[in-house]
Backbone as ProteinMPNN parsed JSONL, in Angstrom:
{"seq_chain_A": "XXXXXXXXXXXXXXXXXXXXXXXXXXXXXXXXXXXXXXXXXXXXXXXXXXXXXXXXXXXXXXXXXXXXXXXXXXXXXXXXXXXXX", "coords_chain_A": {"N_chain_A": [[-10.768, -3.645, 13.025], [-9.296, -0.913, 12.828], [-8.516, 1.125, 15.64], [-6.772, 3.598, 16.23], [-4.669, 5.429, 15.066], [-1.154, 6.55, 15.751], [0.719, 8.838, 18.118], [0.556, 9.448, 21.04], [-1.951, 8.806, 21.938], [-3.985, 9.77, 20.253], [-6.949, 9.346, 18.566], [-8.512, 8.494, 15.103], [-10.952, 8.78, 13.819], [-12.725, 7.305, 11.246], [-10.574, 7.89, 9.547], [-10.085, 7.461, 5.746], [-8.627, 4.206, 4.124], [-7.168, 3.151, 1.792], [-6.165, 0.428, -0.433], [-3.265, 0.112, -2.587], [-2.799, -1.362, -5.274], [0.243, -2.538, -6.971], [2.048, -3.448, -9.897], [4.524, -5.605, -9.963], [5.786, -6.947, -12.211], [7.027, -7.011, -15.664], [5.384, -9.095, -17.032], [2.874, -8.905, -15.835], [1.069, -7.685, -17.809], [-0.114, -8.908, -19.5], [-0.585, -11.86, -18.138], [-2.485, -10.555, -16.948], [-5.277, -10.629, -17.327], [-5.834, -13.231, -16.949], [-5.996, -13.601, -14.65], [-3.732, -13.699, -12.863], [-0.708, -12.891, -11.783], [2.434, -11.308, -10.599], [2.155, -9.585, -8.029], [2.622, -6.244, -5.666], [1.685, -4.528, -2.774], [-0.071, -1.866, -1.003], [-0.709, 0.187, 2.067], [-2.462, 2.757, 2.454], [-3.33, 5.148, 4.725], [-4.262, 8.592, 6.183], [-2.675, 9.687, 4.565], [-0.175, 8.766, 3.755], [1.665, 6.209, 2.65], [2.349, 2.694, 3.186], [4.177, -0.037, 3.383], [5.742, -3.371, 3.042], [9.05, -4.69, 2.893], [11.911, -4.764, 0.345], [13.731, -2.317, -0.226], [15.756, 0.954, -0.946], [17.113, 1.074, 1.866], [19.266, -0.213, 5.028], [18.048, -2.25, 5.823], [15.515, -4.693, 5.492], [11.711, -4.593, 5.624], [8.441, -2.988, 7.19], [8.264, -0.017, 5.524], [7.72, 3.581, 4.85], [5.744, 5.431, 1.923], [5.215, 7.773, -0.402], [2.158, 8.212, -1.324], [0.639, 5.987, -4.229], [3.289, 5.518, -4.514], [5.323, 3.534, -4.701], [8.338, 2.051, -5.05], [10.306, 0.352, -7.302], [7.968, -0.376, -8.755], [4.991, -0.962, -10.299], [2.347, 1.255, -10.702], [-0.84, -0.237, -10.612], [-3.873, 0.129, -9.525], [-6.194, 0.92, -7.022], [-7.543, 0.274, -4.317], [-10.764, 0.629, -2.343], [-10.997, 0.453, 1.256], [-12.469, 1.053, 3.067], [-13.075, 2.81, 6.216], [-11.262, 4.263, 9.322], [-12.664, 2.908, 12.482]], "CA_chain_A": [[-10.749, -2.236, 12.643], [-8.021, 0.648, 13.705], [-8.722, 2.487, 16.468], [-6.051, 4.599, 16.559], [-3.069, 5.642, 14.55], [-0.38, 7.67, 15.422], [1.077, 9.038, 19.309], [-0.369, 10.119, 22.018], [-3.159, 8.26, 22.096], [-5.242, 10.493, 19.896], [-8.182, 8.478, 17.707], [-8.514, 8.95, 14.139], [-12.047, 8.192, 13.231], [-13.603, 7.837, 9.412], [-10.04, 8.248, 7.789], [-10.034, 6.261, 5.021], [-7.893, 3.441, 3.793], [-6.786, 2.226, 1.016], [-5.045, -0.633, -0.342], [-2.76, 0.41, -3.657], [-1.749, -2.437, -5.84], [1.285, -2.573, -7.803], [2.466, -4.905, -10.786], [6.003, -6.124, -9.929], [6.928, -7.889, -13.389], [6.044, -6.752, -17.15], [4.167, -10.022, -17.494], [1.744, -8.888, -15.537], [-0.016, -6.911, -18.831], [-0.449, -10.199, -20.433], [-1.215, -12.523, -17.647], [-3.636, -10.323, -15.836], [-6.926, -10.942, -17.92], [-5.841, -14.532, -16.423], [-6.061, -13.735, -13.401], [-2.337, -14.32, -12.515], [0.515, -12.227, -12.127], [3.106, -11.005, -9.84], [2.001, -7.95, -7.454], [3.016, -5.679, -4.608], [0.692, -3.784, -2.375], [0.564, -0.548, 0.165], [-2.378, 0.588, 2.777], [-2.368, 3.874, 2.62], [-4.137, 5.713, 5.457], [-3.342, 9.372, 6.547], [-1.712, 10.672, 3.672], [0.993, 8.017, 4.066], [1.355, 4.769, 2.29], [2.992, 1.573, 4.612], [4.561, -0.761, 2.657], [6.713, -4.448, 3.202], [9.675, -4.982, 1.641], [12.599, -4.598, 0.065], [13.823, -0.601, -0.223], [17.219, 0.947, -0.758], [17.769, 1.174, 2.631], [19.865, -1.154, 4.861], [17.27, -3.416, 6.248], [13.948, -4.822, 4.884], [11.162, -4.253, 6.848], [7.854, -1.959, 6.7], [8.359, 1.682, 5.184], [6.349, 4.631, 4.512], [6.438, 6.7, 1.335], [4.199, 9.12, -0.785], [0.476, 7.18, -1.958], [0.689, 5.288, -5.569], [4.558, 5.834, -5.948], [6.093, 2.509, -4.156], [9.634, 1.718, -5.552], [10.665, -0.331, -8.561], [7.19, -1.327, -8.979], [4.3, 0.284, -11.317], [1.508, 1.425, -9.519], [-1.998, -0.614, -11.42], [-5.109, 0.191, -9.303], [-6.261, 1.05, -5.769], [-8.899, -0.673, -3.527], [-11.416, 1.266, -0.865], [-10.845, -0.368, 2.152], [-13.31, 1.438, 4.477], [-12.668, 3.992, 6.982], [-10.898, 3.841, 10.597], [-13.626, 3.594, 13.587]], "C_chain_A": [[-9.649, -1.512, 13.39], [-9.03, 1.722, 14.312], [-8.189, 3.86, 16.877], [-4.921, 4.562, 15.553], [-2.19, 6.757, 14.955], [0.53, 8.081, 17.191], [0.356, 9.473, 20.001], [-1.164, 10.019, 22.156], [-4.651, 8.588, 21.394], [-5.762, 9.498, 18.619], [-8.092, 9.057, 16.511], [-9.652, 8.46, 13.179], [-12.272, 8.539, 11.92], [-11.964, 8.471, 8.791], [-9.938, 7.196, 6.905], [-8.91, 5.463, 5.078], [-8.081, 3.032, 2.556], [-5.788, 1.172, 0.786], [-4.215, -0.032, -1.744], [-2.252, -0.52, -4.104], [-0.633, -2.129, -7.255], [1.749, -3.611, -8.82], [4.175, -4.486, -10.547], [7.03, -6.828, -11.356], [6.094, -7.223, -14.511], [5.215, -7.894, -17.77], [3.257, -9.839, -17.046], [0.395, -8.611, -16.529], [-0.021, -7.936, -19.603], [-1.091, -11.151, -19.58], [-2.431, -12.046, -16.766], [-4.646, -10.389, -16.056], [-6.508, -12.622, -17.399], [-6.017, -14.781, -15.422], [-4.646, -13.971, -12.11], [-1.454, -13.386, -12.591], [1.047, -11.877, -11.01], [3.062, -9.201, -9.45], [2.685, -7.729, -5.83], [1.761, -5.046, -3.791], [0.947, -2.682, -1.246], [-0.566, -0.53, 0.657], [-1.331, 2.26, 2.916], [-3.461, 4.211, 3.639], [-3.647, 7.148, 6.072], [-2.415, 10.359, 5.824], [-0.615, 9.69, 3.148], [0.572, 6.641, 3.571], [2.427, 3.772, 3.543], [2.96, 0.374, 3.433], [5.661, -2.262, 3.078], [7.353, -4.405, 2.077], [10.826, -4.717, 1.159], [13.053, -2.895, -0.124], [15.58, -0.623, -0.466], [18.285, 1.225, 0.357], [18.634, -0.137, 3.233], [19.183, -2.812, 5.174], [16.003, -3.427, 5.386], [12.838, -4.352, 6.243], [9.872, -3.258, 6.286], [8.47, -0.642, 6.435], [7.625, 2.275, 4.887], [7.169, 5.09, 3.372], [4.784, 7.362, 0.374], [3.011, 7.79, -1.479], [1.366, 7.061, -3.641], [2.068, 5.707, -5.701], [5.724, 4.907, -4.975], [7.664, 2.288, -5.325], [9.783, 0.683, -5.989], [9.243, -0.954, -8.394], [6.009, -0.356, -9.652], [2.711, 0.017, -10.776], [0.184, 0.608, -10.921], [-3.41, -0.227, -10.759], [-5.532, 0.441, -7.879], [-7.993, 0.388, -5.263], [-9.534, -0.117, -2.437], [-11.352, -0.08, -0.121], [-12.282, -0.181, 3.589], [-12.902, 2.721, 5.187], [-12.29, 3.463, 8.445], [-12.111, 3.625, 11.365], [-13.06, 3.543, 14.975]], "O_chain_A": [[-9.318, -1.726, 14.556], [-9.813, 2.583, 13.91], [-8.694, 4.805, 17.485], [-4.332, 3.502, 15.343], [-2.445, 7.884, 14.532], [1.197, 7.066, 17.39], [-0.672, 9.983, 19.554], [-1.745, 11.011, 22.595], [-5.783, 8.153, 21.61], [-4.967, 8.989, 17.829], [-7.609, 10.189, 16.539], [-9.474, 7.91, 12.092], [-12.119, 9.658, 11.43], [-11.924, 9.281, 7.864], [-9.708, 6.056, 7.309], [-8.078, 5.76, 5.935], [-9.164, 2.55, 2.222], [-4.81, 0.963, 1.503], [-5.116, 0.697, -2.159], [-1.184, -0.849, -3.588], [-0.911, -1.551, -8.306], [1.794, -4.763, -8.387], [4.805, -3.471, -10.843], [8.226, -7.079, -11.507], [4.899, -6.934, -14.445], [4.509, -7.759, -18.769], [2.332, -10.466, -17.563], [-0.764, -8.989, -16.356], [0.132, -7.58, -20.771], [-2.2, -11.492, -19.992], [-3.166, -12.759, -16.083], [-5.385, -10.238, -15.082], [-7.474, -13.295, -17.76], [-6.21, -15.925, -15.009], [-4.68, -14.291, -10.921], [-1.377, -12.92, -13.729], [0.262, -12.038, -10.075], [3.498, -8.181, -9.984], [3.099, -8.592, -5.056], [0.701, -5.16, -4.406], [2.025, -2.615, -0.655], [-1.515, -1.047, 0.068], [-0.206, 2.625, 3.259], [-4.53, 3.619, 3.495], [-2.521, 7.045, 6.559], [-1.738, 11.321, 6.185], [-0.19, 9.911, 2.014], [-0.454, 6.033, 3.878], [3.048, 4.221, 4.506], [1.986, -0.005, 2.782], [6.675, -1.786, 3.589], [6.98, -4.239, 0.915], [11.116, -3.86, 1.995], [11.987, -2.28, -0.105], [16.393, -1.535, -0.317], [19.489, 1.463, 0.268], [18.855, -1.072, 2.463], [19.568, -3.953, 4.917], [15.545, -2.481, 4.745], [13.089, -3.941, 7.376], [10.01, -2.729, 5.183], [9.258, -0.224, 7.284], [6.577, 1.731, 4.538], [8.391, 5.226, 3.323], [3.598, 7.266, 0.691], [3.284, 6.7, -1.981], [2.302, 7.734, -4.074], [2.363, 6.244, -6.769], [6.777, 5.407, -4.579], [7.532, 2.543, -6.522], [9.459, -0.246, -5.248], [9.234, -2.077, -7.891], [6.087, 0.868, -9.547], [2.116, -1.034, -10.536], [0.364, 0.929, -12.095], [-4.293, -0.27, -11.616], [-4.704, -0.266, -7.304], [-9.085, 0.198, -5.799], [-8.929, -0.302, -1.381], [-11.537, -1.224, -0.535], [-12.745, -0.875, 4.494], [-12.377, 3.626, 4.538], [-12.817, 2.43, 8.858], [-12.972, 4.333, 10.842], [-13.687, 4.028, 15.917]]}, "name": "protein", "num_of_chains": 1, "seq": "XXXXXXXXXXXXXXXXXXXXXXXXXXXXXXXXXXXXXXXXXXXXXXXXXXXXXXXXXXXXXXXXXXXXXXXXXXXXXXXXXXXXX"}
């Protein structure tokens, strides 16, 4: 579990989390009643999604950006994760 997010040591009990998944390829809307397809994902907690991955900056690496709106990829469904304690 997360005990803490953020500076200064301050706690951030009971915020949620989610996970946000993304479909990465247009086959996904065909293979996904199969169970199969090519996805991305984000945890959002905070307001703030946290993401791996490719971006248009110069390095890869985690990034943050706004909940359900990850880059080149089409947002499909989100997952409760729980809450911090």
């Amino acid at each position: 579990t997360m005990s803490a997010l953020g500076g200064g040591g301050r706690a951030y009990r009971g915020a949620e989390v989610t996970v946000h998944v993304y479909d990465l390829s247009p086959v996904n809307q065909y293979s996904y009643e199969f169970g199969v397809g090519v996805f991305h994902s984000g945890v959002e907690v905070l307001g703030s999604e946290y993401t791996y991955g490719g971006h248009e900056r110069s390095a890869s690496g985690i990034f943050t950006h706004a909940p359900k709106s990850a880059p080149s990829a089409a947002y499909r469904c989100s997952i409760s994760m729980g809450e911090t304690s």
